[in-house]
Structures are given as C-alpha cells and as structure tokens.
N, C-alpha and C positions, 0 to 999 in steps of 0.2 A: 579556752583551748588547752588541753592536756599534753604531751607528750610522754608518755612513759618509755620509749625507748625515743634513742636519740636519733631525729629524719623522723620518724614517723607520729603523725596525727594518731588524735585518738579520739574521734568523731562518731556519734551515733547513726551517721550514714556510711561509713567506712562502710561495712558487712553487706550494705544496697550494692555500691559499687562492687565489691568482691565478686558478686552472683553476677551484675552484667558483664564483668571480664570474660569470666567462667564462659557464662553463655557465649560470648563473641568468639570464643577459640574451637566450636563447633561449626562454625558458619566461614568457609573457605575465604569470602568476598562478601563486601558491604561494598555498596555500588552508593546509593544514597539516602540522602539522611531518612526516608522514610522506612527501608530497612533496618537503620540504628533503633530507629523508633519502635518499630514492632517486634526486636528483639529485647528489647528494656521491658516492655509489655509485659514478653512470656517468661524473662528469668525467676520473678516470684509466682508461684500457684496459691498463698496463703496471699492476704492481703496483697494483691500487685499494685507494680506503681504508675500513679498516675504521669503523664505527659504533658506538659504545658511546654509549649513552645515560643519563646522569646523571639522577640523585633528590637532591631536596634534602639529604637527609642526608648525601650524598657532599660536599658545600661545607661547609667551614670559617670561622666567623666570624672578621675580623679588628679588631673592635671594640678588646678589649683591646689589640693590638698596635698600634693607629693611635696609643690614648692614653697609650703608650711610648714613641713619637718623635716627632721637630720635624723640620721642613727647615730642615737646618745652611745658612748663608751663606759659611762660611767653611770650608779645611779644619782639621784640627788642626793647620799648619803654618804658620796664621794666613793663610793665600790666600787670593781670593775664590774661589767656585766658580760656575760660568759653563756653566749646562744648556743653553743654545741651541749652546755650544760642545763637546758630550760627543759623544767617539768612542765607547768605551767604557766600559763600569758591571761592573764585577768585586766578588763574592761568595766570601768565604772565609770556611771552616768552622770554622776557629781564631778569628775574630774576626766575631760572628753581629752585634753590634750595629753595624758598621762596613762604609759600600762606600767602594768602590775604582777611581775616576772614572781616566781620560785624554784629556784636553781635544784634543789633535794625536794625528794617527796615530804621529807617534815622541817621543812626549811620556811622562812619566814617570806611572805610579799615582800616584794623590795621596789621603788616607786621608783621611773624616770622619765623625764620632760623630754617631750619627741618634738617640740617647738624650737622654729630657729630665733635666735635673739632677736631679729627686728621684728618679730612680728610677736614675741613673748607676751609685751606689755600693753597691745592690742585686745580691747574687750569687745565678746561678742554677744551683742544686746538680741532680744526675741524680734526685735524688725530684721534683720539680716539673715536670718532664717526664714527658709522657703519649703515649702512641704512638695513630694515630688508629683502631685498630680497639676498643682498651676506652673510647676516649674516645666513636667512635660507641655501643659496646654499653650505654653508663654515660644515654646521652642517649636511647637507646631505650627502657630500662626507665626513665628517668622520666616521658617522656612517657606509656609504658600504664599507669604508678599512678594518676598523674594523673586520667587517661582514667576510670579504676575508679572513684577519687573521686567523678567528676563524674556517672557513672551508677549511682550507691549512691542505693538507695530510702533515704530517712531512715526508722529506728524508729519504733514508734505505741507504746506501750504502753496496751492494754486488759483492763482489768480487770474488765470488767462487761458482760456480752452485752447487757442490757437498753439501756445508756448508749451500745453502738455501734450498736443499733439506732435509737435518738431523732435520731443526726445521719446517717444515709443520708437521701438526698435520695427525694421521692415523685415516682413516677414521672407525667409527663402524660400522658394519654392522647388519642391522636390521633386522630380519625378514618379509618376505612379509605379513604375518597374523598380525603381530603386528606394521605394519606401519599403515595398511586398516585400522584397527580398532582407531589407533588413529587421523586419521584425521578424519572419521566418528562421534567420539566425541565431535571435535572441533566447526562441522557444526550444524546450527540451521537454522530451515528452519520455516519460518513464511509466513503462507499464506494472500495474500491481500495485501501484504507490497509492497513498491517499494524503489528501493535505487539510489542515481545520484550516476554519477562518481564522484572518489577523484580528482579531478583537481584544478590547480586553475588559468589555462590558457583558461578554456573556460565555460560558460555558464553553468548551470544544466540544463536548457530546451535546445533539441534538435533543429540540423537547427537553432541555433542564433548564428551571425557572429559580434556580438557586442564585442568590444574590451575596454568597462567602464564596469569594474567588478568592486561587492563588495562582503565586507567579510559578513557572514551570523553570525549575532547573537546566543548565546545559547536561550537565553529567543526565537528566533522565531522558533531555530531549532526543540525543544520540541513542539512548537505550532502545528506547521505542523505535525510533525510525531504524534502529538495526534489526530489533526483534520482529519489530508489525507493520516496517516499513509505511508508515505513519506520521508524514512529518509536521512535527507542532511550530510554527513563527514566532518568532521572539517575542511578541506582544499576546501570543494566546494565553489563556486562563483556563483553570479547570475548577469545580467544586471541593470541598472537602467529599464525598459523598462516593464521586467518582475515582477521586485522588486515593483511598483507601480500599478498594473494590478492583480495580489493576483489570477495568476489561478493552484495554488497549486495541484488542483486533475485532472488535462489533464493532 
C-alpha cells in the first residue's frame, strides 16, 4: 500500500471509485441497493465493472486476529514509528506477523512486530490453518444443527389415552352471530391493491420456474406497494430475471 500524500491511498482502484462518485451526484436519490448497483454498471463505457454481490457468509471475522496484535511504537530497531509520515506499508509472506513501513519516498523498509508478547513465542504449525472454503462449509453445517435443535418438537411421553384426554383443553363455544361478526372486523378490503403469495419457494410473478430467489428488501417493499400498490409479504421471493426487469405493475 502506497501513500504518497498523507490520508490518502494510492490504490489502482482509486480512479474505479472516483467515476462511481461522479456518477452518484447526477442521480438525486438512491432508494436501493439495486439502484447503487446499476449505477456502478454505467459509470465506465470502456471496460465496465462487473458486480458481484456478497452474503455474509463470504466475510471473515477478525476478532481473534485484532486480540493477536498491539500498535507497536517503535520499530524492532528501537525507532519511533511515525503513521502521519508513511509512504508505504509492505506485507511479506515469510514474515505474516510483521509490516514493513517506509516513512520518505527514498527512505529504507523499517520492520515491526504487531504481536502481543503472550502470544509472540507461540508457533503456528500448517494444522492450524484452515482454508476458507471448509472453514465457510464447517460454519454452515453448524448453524443448520443448530437451526434443527431449535425447531425439534420436545417429546411427551403418554402412557394413558384416558390421562391425555383429562388435559386437552374444552373447546368454547361461540356463537354463530358473534364469530361472523368478528371475522368481518378483521377483514380490510382495499380496492386497486394486489397482494403475491407468502412463499418463499417460488417466484411473486406467475408461470416463472426460476429456482435463484431473492429476499425482497423493506426499503423496496414500501417502494412498490407506494408506486404499484402491490403488496409483497415478508416471506415473498422474486428471481434475479424479474428483480432486474422492474415490471412491478403487470
């Protein structure tokens, strides 16, 4: 990592971000991220940039790593180290616990240990290393046991028809005049409106056999139901296909 002025990076995607700002200060409102997204799209005409969008799962915590190091003061060569003064920050793969500052542009690498002492003299062998696609797979299957646990009916055991009859509850009995009427209550009827199914095994638009659903945002759900008066249920799904296509009022 570079710095040639002090605060600022000096990264070969800097100039990417520069054109998305650009572009975002024509555009009054960004409502949701699918709009951030097809403004990113159109900021380059030459080579544009692609889109990949991240799920949590893809981010790695760095808890334990924070409570592995300290910000050293000094290098290992007993100098002070001087961050408002860094050119650049050099990373080398022989020495993972260790960067690699240059305070002037013709200034020498200067090495310091970001290790806190109790854990300094600790070695880390190739077993204790974990590559992130079994570490993601390891963290999947725990959270769906988990999940299992948590919607496992607890056992009853009954041993007596007679004794699981005595604790069912008796039913009341309501009258027909005052059931009608309260379900009549509950109901709201709004004209013009339209509602999708609560699913979240298929599509809101009808006849699509698309099996890459996504979850529908609040901030779009409102959108719609203001714009196309259209209302989507917390558990509805849409495709990528139709999610990109915005024909909300067919």
């Amino acid at each position: 990592m570079k710095f040639l002025e002090p605060g600022h990076s000096f990264l070969p995607n800097d100039s990417d971000f520069a054109k998305i700002e650009t572009r975002l200060k024509q555009h009054q409102r960004v409502y949701v991220v699918e709009d951030y997204i097809e403004i990113t799209k159109k900021c380059k005409r030459v080579n544009p940039l692609k889109i990949i969008r991240m799920k949590p799962d893809d981010f790695l915590s760095s808890k334990m790593l924070e409570k592995q190091i300290v910000n050293r003061k000094t290098y290992v060569n007993k100098n002070k180290v001087s961050w408002l003064s860094a050119k650049e920050i050099l990373l080398k793969k022989e020495k993972e616990h260790s960067l690699f500052m240059r305070s002037g542009l013709n200034g020498e690498l200067q090495e310091f240990d970001i290790t806190k002492k109790s854990v300094r003299n600790q070695s880390i062998t190739p077993s204790d290393r974990v590559c992130h696609a079994c570490w993601l797979r390891t963290k999947i299957d725990a959270v769906r046991i988990n999940s299992q646990d948590d919607n496992r009916q607890p056992l009853i055991d009954i041993t007596d028809n007679e004794q699981q009859e005595q604790y069912l509850p008796t039913p009341t009995e309501i009258p027909q005049s005052e059931s009608t009427s309260t379900v009549e209550t509950q109901r709201i009827v709004l004209p013009d409106y339209r509602r999708a199914a609560n699913s979240t095994h298929s599509c809101v638009f009808p006849n699509c056999s698309s099996n890459i659903l996504h979850n529908i945002s609040d901030k779009l759900r409102a959108t719609i139901l203001h714009n196309y008066k259209f209302y989507l249920p917390k558990l509805a799904r849409v495709c990528s296909e139709h999610l990109s296509i915005n024909i909300w009022d067919t």
